[in-house]
C-alpha positions as CSV (number, residue, x, y, z in Angstrom):
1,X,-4.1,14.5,-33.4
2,X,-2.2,12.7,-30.3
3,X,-5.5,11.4,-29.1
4,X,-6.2,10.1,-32.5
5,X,-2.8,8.0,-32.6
6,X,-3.9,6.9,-29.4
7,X,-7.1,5.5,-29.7
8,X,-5.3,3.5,-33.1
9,X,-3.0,1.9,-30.8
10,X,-5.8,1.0,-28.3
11,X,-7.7,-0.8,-31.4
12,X,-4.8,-2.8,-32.4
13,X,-2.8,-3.8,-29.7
14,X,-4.0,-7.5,-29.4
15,X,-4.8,-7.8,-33.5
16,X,-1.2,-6.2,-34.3
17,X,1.4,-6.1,-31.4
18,X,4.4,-5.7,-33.7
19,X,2.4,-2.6,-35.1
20,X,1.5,-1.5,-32.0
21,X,5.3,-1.5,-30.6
22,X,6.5,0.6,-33.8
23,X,3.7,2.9,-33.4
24,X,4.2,3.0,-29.4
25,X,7.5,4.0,-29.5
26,X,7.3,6.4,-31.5
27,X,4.4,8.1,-29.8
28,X,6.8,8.1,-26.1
29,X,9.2,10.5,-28.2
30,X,7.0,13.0,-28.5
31,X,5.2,12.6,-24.7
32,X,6.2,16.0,-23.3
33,X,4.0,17.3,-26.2
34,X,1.0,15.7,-25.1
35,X,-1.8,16.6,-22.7
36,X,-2.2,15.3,-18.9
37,X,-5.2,12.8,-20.2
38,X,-3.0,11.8,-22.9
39,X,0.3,11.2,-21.0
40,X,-2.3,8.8,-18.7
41,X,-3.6,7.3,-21.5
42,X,-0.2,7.0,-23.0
43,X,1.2,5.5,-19.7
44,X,-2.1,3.2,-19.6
45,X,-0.7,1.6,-23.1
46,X,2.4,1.2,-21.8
47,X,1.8,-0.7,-19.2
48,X,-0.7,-3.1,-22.1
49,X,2.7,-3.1,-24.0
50,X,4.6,-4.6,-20.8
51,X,1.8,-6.7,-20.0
52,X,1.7,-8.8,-23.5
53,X,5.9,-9.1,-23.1
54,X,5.6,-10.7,-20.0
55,X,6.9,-7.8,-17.9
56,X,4.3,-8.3,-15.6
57,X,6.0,-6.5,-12.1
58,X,6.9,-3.6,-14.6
59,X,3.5,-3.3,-15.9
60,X,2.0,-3.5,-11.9
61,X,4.2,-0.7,-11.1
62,X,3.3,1.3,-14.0
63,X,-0.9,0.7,-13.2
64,X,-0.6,1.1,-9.3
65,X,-0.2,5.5,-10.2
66,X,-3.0,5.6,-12.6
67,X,-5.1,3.5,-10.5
68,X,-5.4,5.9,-7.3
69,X,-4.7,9.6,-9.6
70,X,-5.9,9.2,-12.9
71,X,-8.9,10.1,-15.4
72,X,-12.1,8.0,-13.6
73,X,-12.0,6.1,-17.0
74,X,-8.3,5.3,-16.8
75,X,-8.5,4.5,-13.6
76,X,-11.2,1.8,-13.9
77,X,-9.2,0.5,-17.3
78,X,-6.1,0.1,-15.4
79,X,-7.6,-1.4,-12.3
80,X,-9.0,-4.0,-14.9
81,X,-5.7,-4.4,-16.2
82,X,-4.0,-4.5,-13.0
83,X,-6.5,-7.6,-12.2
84,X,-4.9,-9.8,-14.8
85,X,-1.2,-8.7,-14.1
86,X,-1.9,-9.6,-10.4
87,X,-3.0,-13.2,-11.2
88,X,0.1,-13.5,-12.7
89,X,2.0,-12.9,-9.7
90,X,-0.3,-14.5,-7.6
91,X,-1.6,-12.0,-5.8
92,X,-4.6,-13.2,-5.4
93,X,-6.1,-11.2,-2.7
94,X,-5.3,-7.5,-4.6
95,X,-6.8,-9.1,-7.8
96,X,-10.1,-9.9,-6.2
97,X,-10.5,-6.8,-3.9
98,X,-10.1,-4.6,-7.0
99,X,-12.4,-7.3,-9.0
100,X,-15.3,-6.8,-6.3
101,X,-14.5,-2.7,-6.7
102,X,-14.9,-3.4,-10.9
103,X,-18.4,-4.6,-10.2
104,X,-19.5,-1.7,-8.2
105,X,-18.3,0.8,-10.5
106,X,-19.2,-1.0,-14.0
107,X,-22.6,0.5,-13.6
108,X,-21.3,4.1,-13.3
109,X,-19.1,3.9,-16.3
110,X,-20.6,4.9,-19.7
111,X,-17.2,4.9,-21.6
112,X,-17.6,1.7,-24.2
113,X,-13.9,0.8,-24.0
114,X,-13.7,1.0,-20.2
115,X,-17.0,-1.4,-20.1
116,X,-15.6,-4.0,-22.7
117,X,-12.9,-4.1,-20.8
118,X,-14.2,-4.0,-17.3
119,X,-16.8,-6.7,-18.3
120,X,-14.2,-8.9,-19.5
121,X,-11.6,-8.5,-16.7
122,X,-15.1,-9.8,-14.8
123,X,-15.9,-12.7,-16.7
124,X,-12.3,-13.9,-16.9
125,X,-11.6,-14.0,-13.0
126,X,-15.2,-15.8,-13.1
127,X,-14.4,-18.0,-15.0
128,X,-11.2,-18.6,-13.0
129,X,-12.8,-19.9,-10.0
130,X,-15.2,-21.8,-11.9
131,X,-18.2,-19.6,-11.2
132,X,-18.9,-19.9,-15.1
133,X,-22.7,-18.9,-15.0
134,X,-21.7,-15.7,-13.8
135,X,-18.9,-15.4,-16.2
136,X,-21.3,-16.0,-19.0
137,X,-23.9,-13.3,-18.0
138,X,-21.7,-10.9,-18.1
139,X,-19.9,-12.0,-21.3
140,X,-23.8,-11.9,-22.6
141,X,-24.3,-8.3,-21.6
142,X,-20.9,-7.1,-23.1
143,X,-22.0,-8.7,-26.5
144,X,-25.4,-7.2,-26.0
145,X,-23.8,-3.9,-25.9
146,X,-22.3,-3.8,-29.4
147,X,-19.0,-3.3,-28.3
148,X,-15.7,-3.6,-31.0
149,X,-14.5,-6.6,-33.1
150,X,-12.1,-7.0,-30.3
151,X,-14.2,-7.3,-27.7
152,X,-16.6,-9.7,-28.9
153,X,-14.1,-11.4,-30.0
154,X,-12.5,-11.5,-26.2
155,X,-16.0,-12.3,-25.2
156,X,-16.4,-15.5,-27.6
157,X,-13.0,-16.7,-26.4
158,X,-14.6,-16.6,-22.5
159,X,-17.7,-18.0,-23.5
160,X,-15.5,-20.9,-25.1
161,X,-13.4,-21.1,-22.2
162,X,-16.2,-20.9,-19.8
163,X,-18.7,-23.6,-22.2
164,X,-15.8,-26.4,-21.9
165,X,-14.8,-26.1,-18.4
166,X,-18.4,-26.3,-17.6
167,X,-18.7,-29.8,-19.5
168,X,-21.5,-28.1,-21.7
169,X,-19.8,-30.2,-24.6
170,X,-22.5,-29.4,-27.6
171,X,-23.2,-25.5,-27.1
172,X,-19.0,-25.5,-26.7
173,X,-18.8,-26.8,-30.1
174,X,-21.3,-24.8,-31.7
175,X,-20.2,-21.4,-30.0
176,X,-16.1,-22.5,-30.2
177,X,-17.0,-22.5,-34.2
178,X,-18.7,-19.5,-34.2
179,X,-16.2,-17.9,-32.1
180,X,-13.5,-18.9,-34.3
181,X,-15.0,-17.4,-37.5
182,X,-15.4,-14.0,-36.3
183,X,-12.1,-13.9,-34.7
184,X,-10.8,-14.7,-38.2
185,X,-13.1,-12.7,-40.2
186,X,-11.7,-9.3,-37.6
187,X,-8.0,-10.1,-37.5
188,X,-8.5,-10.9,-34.0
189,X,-5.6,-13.8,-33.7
190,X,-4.8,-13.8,-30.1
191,X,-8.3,-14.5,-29.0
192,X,-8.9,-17.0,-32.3
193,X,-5.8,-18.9,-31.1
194,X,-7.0,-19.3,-27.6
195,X,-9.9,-20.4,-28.9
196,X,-8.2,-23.1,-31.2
197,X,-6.3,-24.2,-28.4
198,X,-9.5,-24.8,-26.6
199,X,-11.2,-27.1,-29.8
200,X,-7.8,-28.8,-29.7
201,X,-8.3,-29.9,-26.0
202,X,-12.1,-30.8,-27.0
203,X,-10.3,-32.8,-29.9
204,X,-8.3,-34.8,-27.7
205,X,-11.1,-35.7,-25.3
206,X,-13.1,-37.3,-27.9
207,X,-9.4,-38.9,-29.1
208,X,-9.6,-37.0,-32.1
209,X,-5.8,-36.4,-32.3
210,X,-5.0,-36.5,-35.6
211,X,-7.7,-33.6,-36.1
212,X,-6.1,-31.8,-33.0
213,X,-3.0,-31.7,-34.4
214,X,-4.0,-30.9,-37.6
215,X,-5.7,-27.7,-36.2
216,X,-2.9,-26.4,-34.0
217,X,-0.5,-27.1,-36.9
218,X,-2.4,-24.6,-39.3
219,X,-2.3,-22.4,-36.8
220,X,0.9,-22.7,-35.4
221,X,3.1,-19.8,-37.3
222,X,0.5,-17.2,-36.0
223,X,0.9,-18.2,-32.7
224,X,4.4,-17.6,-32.8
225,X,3.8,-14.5,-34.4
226,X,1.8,-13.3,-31.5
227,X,4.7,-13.7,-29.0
228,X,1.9,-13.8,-26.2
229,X,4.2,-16.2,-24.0
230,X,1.7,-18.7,-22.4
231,X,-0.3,-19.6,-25.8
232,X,2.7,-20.5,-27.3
233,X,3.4,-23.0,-24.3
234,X,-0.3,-24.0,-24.5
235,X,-0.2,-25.0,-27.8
236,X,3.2,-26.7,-27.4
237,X,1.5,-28.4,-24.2
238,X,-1.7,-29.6,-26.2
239,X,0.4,-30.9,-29.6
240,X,2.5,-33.0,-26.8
241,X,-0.4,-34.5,-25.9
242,X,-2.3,-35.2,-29.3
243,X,1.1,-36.4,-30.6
244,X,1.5,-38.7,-27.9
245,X,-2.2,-40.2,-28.8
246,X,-1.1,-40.5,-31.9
247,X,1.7,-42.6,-30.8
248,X,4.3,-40.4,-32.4
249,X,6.7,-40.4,-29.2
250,X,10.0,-38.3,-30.8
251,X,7.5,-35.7,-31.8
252,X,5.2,-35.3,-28.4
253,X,8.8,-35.5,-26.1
254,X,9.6,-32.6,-28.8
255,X,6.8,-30.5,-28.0
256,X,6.7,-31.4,-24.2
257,X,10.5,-30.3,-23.5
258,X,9.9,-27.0,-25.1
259,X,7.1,-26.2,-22.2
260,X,9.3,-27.7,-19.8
261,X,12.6,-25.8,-20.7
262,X,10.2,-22.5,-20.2
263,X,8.4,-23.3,-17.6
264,X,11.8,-23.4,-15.7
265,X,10.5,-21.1,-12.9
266,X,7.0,-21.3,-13.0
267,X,5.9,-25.4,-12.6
268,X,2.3,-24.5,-10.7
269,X,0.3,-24.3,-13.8
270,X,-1.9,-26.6,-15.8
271,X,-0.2,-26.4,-18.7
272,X,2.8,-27.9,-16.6
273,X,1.0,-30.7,-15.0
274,X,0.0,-32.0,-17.9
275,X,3.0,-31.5,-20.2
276,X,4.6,-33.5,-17.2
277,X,2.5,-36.1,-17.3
278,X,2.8,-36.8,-21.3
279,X,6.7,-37.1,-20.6
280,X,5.6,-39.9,-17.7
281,X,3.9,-41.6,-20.3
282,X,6.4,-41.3,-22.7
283,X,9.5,-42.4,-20.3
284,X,7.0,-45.4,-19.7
285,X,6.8,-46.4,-23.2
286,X,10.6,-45.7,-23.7
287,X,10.7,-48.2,-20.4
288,X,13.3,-45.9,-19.0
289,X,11.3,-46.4,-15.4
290,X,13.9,-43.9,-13.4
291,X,13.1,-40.7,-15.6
292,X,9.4,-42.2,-15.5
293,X,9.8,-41.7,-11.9
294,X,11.7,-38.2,-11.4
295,X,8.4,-37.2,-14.5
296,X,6.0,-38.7,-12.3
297,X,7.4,-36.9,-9.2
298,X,7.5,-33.3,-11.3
299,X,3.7,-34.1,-12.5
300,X,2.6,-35.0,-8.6
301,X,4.7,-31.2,-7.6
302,X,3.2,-29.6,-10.4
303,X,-0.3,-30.6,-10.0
304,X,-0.1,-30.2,-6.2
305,X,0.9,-26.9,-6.6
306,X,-1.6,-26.6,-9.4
307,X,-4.4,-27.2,-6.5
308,X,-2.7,-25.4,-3.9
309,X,-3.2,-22.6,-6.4
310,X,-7.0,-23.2,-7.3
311,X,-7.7,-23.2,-3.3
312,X,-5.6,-20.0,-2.7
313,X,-7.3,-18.1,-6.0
314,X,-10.8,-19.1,-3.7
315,X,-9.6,-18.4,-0.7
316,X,-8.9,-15.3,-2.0
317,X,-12.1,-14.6,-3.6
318,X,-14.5,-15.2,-0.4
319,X,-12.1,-12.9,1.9
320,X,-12.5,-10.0,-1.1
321,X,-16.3,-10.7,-1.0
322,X,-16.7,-11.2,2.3
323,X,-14.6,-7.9,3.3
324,X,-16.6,-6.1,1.0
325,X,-19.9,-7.3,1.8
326,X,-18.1,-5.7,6.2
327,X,-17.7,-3.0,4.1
328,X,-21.2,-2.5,2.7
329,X,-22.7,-3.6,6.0
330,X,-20.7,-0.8,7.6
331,X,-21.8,1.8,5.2
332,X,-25.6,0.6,5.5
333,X,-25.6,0.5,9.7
334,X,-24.3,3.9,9.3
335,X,-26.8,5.1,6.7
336,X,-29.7,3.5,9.3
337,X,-28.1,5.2,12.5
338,X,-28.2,8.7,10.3
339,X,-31.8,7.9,9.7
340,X,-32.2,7.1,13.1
341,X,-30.8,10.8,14.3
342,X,-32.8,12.6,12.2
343,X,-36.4,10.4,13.7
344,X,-35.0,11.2,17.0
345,X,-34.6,15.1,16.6
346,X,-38.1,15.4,14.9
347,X,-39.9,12.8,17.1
348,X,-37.8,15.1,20.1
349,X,-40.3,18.0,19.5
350,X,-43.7,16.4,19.8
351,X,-43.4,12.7,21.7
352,X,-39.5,12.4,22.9
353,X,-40.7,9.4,25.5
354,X,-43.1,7.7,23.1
355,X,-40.5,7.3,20.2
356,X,-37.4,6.5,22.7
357,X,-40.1,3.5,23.5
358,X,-40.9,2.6,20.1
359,X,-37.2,2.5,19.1
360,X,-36.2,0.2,22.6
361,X,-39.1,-2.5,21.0
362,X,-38.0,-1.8,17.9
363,X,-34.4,-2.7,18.0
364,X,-35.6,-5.9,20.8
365,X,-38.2,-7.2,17.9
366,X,-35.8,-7.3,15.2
367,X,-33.1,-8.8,17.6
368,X,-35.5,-11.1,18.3
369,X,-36.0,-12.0,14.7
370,X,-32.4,-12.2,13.7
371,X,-32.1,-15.0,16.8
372,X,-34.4,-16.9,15.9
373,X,-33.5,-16.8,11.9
374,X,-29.8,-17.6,13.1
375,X,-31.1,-20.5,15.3
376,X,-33.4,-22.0,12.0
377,X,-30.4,-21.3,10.0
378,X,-27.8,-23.4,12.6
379,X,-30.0,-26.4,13.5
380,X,-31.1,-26.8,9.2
381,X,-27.4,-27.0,8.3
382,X,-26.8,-29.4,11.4
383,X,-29.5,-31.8,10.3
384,X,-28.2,-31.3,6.6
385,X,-24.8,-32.2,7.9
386,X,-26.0,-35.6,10.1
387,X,-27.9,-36.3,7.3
388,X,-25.3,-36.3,4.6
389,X,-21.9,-36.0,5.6
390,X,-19.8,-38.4,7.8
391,X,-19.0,-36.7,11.1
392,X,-15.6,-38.7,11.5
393,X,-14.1,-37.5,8.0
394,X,-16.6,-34.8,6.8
395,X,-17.2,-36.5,3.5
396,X,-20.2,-38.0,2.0
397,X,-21.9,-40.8,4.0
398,X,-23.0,-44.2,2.2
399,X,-26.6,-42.2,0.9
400,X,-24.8,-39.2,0.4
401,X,-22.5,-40.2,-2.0
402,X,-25.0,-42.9,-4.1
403,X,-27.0,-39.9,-4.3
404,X,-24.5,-37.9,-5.8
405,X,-22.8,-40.5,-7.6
406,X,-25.8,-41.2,-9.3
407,X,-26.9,-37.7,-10.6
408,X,-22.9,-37.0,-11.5
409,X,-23.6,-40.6,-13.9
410,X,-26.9,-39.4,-15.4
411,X,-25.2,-36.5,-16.6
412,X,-21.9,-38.3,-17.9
413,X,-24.2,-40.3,-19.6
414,X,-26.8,-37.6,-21.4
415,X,-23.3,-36.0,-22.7
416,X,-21.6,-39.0,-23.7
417,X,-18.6,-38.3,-21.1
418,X,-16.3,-41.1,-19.8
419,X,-16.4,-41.4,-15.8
420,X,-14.7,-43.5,-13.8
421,X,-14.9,-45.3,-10.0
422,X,-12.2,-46.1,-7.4
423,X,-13.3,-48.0,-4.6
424,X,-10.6,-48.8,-1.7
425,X,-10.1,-50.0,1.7
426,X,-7.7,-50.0,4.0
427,X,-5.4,-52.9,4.8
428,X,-5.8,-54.4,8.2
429,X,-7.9,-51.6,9.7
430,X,-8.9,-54.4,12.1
431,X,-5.4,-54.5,13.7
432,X,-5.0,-51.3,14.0
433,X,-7.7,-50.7,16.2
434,X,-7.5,-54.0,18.2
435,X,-3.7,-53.1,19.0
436,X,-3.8,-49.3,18.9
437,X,-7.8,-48.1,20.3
438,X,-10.8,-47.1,18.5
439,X,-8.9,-43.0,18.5
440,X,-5.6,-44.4,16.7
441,X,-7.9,-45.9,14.0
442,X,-10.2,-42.5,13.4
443,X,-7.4,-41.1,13.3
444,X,-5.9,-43.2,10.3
445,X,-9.2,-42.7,9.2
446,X,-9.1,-38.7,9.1
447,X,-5.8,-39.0,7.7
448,X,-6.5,-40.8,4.8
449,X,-9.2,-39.3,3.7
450,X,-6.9,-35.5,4.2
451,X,-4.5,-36.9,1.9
452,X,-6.8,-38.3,-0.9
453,X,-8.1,-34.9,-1.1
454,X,-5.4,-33.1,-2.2
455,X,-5.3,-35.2,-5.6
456,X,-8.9,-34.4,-6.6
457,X,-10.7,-32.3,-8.5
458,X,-14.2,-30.4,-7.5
459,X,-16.3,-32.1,-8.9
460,X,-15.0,-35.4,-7.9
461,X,-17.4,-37.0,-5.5
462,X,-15.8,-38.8,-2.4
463,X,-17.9,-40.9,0.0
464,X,-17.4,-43.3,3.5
465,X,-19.1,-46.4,2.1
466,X,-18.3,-48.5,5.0
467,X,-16.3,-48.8,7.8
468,X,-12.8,-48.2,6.2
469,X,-14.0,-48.2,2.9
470,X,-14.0,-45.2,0.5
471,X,-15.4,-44.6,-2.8
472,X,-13.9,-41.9,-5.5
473,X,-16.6,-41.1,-8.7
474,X,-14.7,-39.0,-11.2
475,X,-16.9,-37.5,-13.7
476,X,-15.2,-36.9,-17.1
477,X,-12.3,-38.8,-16.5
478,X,-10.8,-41.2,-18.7
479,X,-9.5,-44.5,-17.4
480,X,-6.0,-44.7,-17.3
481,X,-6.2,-41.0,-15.5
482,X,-8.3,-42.6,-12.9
483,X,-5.7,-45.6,-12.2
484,X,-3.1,-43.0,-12.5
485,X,-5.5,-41.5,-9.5
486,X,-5.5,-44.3,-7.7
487,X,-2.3,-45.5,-7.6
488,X,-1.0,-41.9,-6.7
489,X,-3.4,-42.2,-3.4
490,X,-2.1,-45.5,-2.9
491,X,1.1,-44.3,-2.8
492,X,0.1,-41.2,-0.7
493,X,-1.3,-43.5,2.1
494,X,1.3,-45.8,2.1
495,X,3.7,-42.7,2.8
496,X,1.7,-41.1,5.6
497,X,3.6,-40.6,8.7
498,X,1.4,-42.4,11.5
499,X,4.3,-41.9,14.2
500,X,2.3,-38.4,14.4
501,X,-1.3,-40.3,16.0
502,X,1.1,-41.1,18.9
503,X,1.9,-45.0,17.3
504,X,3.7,-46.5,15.0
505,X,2.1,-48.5,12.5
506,X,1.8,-49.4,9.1
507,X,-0.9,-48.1,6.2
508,X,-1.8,-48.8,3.4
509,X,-4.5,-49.6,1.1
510,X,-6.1,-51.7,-1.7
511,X,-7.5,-50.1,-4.7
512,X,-10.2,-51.0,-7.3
513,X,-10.9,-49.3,-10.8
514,X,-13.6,-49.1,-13.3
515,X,-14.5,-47.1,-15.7
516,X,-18.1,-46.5,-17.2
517,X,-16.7,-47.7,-20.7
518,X,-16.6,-51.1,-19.5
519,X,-19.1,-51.4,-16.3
520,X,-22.0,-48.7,-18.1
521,X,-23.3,-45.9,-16.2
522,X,-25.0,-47.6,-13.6
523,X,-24.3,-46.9,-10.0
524,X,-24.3,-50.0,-8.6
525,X,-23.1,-52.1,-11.7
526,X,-19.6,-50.0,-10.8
527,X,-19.6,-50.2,-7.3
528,X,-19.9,-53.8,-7.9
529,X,-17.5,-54.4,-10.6
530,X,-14.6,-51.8,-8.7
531,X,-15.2,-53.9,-5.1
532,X,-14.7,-56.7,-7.3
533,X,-11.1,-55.6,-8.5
534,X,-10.5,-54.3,-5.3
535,X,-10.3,-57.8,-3.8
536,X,-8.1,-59.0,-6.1
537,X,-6.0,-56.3,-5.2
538,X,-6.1,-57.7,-1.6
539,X,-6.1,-61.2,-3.0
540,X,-2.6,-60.0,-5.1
541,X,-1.1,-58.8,-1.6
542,X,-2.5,-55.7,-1.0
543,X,-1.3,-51.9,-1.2
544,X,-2.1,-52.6,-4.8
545,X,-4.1,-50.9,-7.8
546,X,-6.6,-53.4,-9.7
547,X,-8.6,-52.1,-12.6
548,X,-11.4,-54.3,-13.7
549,X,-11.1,-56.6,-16.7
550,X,-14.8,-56.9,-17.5
């Protein structure tokens, strides 16, 4: 009977949270009456009921118990559950190791909910660190498994997610619609709304913002009824911005404040960045340029620590990997020196001296091979680096970047996607190396480059076109983003502090800005047209942004 109740609460918990409360409460009244597997699984729903309120340190603390003396399946559930509350709390390194101990154990776990939900867990932190072919294998093999409405629904809201990060604009519309449907057809709202936010954003890229809002609008009251915390904001975030297309200012600040007033203690996310960056544009329209400003400054914090996120979240991932890939190593050496003991005892009885000799040029051949493999491995990514990378700044060379510039343009321009180019130079390089030395000027040089960096995305492409002369290619980015680019890396340089090289001097640099909408998709048609606008930045006085006029 109890395990009955509690398998019904596992099945609705996302589709019917306010259900799921009433019948969760009333379940933890009779708890002394259960069974040990029970009260686990009981505790394990707990901590899903914390989770989904937003008591995310409450539900760790509740996990952290099952994790290391629960039911194997309860244990591998709540580990997977942990996962998400972890990335909450930005504990990024615990998330990952216990991601990395998910994939070894999926395979040894046959029970369907623990799969669906380890397989997800999987796919989501995937698709976190942009690794989105992985994220959609596995999201293939959960549906292949014929898992619950819920889950395939969970799985069509990754492989949406996952589709539209990864710029794969016409399967994203075909599986976002599909997606949707069965979400709706299952009563699966949380993971249908997700997905509508997702369309919305898609909506907004094609400036389609009448149909975005539209869409969020019809939508809107389930959300609400959801009370999952961070959709709410997202759709609040997205209408801000569609509104704001639209023109409709009093409605988009509306929206915008709301995310604002909740994201009071949490300003690293997406969501914030660009909710900050609508009330810029707004305070620009409203031409009340001092709360432009203090916006602008929020949007630079919160993007920055937006990136400074993204980097830790991979940081994080490689040391998990890499420690358990040690770990594996560790566990094979031994399983070899094991093997190696048992040759020696047997070869002990008939050859002792022969074997001892065959083992000596055994162990010397394969040393030999592993030093010449690491030697072939060194002097190929040394000639990979001369050949394509700058070894002053460590970004693309002049080839490098056409190279890459050109293949990032080919694909804009197969999926119809806007891209844009910023060409710059620095103002009176020339002095500053006649007056300072050749080491001052690298080093304004290194610094510059450091300090564009932390403004872009990764898959912008950033090259050394000349001697103090950089180049920016942003794939899928819209114009007035990319002069909002620019002029935030003008400002950035002009602010560096060179008293640190040893001198004191003045930087700053001269920007140029086109777009593909008005230059095309050819490399050198934009590298032409943005020089172009860069010198009549120069020409206007330089430190200055200049988009192209065509």
């Amino acid at each position: 009977m109890w395990l009955d109740k509690l398998l019904y609460l596992d099945r609705i918990k996302s589709s019917d949270f306010q259900e799921f409360s009433v019948k969760l409460n009333e379940l933890k009244a009779d708890e002394n009456q259960l069974s040990g597997f029970e009260q686990e699984y009981l505790t394990l729903l707990k901590a899903y009921s914390a989770v989904y309120e937003g008591n995310t340190q409450q539900a760790l603390s509740i996990l952290m118990p099952l994790i290391e003396q629960a039911d194997a399946v309860i244990s591998f559930r709540a580990k997977a559950l942990a996962i998400n509350s972890l990335v909450l709390v930005r504990r990024y390194l615990d998330a990952f190791v216990y991601l990395e101990q998910l994939i070894i154990q999926l395979d040894m776990v046959s029970q369907p909910e623990a799969r669906e939900q380890g397989m997800r867990v999987i796919a989501l932190m995937y698709n976190l660190i942009g690794k989105h072919d992985l994220s959609l294998s596995y999201i293939d093999q959960l549906i292949n498994e014929k898992p619950s409405s819920n889950a395939v629904c969970a799985a069509h809201q990754l492989r949406a997610e996952a589709l539209y990060l990864s710029g794969r604009t016409d399967d994203f519309q075909l599986k976002s619609a599909e997606g949707l449907t069965y979400c709706t057809e299952h009563n699966e709202p949380l993971w249908a709304n997700i997905i509508v936010a997702l369309i919305a954003r898609h909506k907004i890229d094609l400036n389609d913002y009448q149909g975005a809002i539209s869409l969020l609008l019809s939508h809107n009251n389930q959300v609400e009824s959801t009370r999952y915390y961070s959709l709410i904001l997202k759709f609040d975030s997205v209408l801000a911005q569609a509104y704001y297309g639209l023109g409709q200012v009093d409605l988009a600040k509306e929206h915008a404040i709301k995310v604002t007033d909740a994201l009071k203690q949490d300003r690293s996310s997406l969501v914030a960045a660009e909710t900050f960056a609508v009330l810029h544009q707004i305070a620009k329209t409203e031409k009340n340029y001092q709360q432009a400003l203090e916006y602008n400054e929020q949007y630079m914090a919160a993007f920055t620590a937006y990136m400074d996120d993204k980097s830790a979240q991979q940081m994080a991932y490689h040391t998990a990997h890499s420690e358990i890939l040690a770990q594996n190593q560790k566990i094979a050496l031994l399983d070899k020196d094991n093997q190696l003991l048992q040759y020696e005892q047997t070869a002990l009885k008939h050859q002792a001296t022969f074997n001892k000799l065959l083992i000596v040029a055994l162990v010397l051949l394969v040393l030999g091979l592993a030093f010449m493999a690491y030697r072939s491995f060194v002097a190929r990514q040394r000639f990979k680096a001369l050949a394509e990378y700058d070894d002053l700044t460590a970004i693309s060379n002049r080839y490098h970047f056409s190279a890459s510039a050109k293949e990032a343009l080919a694909l804009c321009e197969k999926g119809q996607l806007p891209a844009a180019l910023i060409v710059f130079d620095l103002d009176h390089f020339k002095q500053i190396n006649d007056q300072y030395g050749h080491a001052a000027g690298d080093w304004a040089l290194r610094q510059t480059v450091d300090t564009c960096r932390n403004f872009m995305r990764n898959n912008d492409v950033f090259g050394r076109i000349g001697g103090e002369e950089f180049a920016i290619l942003l794939p899928g980015c819209q114009s007035d983003k990319a002069h909002l680019l620019a002029d935030i890396c003008r400002d950035a340089i002009s602010n560096i502090d060179t008293a640190v090289s040893g001198y004191e001097f003045k930087l700053s640099a001269s920007f140029g800005v086109t777009s593909a909408q008005i230059s095309g998709y050819h490399f050198t048609k934009l590298i032409e047209d943005a020089d172009t606008a860069m010198y009549q930045a120069k020409q206007q006085g330089r430190n200055k942004v200049q988009f192209f006029q065509g």
